[in-house]
N, C-alpha and C positions, 0 to 999 in steps of 0.2 A: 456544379459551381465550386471555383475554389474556397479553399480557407480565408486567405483575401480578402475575398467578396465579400464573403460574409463577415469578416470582423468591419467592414463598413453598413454593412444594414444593422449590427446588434450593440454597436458602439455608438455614444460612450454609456448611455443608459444601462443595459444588461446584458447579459451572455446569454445562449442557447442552454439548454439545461443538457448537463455533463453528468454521464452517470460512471461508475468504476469501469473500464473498458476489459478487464480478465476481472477472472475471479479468486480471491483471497485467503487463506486460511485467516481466522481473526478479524475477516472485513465487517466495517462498523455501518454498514446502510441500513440496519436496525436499531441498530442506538444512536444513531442524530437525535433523536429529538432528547435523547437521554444526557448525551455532550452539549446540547443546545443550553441544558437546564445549570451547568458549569462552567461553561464560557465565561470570560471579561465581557461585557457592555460594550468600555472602548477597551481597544488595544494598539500597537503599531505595527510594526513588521511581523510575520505570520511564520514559522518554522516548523516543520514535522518531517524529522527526520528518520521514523519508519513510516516511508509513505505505503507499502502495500499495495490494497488496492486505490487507495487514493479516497473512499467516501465520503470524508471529511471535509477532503480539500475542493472537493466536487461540488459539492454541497453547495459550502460557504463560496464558492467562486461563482456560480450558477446563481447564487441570490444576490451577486452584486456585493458579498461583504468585503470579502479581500479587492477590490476594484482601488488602485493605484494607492496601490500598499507592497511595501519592498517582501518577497515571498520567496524561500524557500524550501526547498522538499529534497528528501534524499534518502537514501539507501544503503544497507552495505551489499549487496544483492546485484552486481554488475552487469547483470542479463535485464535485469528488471530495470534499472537507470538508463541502459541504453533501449532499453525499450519507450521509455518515458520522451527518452530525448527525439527519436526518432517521429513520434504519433503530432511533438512538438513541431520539428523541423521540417518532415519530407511528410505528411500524412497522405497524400493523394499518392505517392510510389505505397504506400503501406496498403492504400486501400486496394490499389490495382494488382500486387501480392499477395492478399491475404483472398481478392475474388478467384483468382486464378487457384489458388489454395484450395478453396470451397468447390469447385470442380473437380478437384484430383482428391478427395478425399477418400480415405479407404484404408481395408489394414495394412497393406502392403507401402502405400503413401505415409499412415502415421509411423510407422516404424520405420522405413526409411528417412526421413526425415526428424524422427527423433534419437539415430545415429549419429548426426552432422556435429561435426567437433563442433559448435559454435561459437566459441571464444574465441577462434581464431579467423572468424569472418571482420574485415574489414568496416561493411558497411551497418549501419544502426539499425536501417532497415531489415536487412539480411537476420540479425539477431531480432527485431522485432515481431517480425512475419512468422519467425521460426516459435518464438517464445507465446507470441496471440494461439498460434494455430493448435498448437500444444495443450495448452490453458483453456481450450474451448472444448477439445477433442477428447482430453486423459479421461481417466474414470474420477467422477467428480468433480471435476475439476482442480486436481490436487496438484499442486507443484511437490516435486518432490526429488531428490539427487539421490546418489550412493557416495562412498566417501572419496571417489572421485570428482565428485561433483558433475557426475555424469545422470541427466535428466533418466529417469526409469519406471514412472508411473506407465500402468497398461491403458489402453484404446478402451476409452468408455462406449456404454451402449446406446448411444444418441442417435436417433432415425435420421435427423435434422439440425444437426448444431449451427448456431450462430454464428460462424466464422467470421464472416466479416459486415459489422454493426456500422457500417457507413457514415450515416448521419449523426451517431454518434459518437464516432472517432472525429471528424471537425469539430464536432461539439468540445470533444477536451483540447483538441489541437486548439485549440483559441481559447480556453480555459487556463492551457500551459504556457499561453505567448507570455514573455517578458515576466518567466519566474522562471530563477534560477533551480535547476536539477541536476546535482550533488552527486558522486560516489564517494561514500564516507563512514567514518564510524559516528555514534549517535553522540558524541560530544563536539563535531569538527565547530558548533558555533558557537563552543564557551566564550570566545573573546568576542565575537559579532554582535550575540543577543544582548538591547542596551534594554535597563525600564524603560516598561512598558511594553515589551513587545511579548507575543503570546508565542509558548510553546507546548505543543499537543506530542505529548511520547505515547504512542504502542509499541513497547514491545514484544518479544517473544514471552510467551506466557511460564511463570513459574508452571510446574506442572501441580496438579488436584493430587496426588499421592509423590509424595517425596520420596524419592530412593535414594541407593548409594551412587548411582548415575547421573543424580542431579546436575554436578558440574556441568554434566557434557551431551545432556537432552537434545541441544540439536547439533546439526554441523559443522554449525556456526563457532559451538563451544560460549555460547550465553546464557551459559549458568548462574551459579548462587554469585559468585564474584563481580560478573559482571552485572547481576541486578542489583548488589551493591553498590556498584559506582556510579548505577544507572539514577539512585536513589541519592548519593552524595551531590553527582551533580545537578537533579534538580532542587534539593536543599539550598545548594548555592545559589541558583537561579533567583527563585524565592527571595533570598535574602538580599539580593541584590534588584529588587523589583521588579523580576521577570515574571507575567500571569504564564502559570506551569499548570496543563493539565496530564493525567497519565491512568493507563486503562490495563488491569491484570485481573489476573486470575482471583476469584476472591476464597483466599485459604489466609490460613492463620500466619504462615511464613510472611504474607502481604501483608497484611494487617502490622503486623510486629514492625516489618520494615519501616513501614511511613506513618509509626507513631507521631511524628511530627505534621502530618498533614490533616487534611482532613479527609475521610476516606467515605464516599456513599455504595453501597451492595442495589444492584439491578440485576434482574434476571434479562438473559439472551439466549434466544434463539439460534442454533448451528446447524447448519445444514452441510457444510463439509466438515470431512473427516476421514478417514481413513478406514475406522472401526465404525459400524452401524451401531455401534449403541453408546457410541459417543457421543450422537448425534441428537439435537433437541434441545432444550432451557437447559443455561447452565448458569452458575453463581458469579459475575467479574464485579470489580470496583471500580470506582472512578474518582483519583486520586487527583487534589488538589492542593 
């Protein structure tokens, strides 16, 4: 059945339940009910621009909250955005890619295929088939680059991976109808977002041991600088009566940062990671 289809059996009452379709470093499907507890009541237009895995957005789409509400989502992560767009636009070529994928799966499949220049592929699809198949397959599930930005996590040991979650991918493909997905930096809707409308920041996590490489912790270069401006410009927001929620690491660097907010500590659960003993309950906030 198409997509289609089904946006006329699940419309306009509710959506099919959309769960994250890859897996995230920092995904939040343990702490919903923990964001549920900070949320606005009401709000208007919906903005989270480190979408991630999306569990947030999944969530509140799946229960009908965002239901014809202006919504945008975004990224700065251009693999991941045109993946978004793609499960959005063509999902039936992605599912019929990603089955064919799960046939030819093997180690000689995962490495050749996570060769493929893929930035230079044309099609949404093409980079999202490439990007799912990856994210299901790596060890852990870790996305991870070199500073070429060339994808280098090794072939995890899965008897059986999930490749391709069918019912679930129409599930977010109609979850993602008729909301805008972004490639951007995490400020692009300083002038968009009016009072009243909610915005949800995750982003990159300060790190639990400061060093002298703080600046430049990831790839990205989203360092101490940039969680400053991360932090000015939800101040602004704020003050300008935007409901601003935001989710980090809980160390004292954070804490000091958003003296001005109100800041709650909950433990989470990790299950990816890179190092095993990183892994398990760890300390974040949830900054309002």
């Amino acid at each position: 059945m198409s997509a289609k289809a089904l946006q006329i059996i699940f419309r306009p009452e509710t959506l099919p339940v959309a769960k994250p379709f890859i897996k995230w470093v920092g995904g939040k499907r343990r702490v919903i009910p923990e964001l549920l507890k900070d949320m606005p009541s009401e709000f208007g237009g919906y903005y989270e621009p480190f979408i991630g895995g999306g569990a947030l957005f999944f969530h509140l789409r799946s229960k009908g909250v965002l239901l014809d509400r202006d919504i945008t989502i975004s990224d700065l992560n251009l693999r991941l955005i045109r993946t978004y767009t793609a499960v959005r636009d063509d999902v039936e070529n992605l599912i019929d890619r990603l089955a064919d994928y799960s046939k030819r799966h093997g180690n000689t499949f995962y490495y050749n295929t996570r060769s493929i220049e893929i930035d230079k592929a044309k099609s949404d699809v093409d980079v999202a088939a490439w990007f799912v198949y990856l994210n299901k397959t790596a060890f852990n599930g870790l996305y991870r680059v070199n500073k070429k930005n060339q994808f280098n996590a090794p072939i995890g040991r899965y008897k059986n991976p999930a490749i391709c979650d069918a019912e679930n991918l129409r599930a977010c493909s109609l979850a993602l109808e008729n909301v805008e997905i972004k490639h951007g930096y995490f400020d692009h809707m300083r002038q968009k977002a009016n009072s009243g409308d909610f915005i949800y920041f995750d982003p990159p996590y300060v790190p639990v041991s400061v060093t002298s490489s703080f600046t430049s912790y990831t790839d990205k270069g989203f360092g101490s600088l940039e969680q400053r401006m991360l932090r000015d410009l939800a101040l602004d927001f704020k003050e300008r009566g935007v409901h601003v929620m935001l989710s980090n690491a809980d160390t004292e660097y954070v804490r000091n940062l958003y003296d001005d907010f109100k800041v709650r500590s909950i433990r989470v659960g990790r299950a990816i990671n890179c190092k095993a003993g990183s892994r398990g309950a760890v300390g974040e906030v949830i900054v309002t």
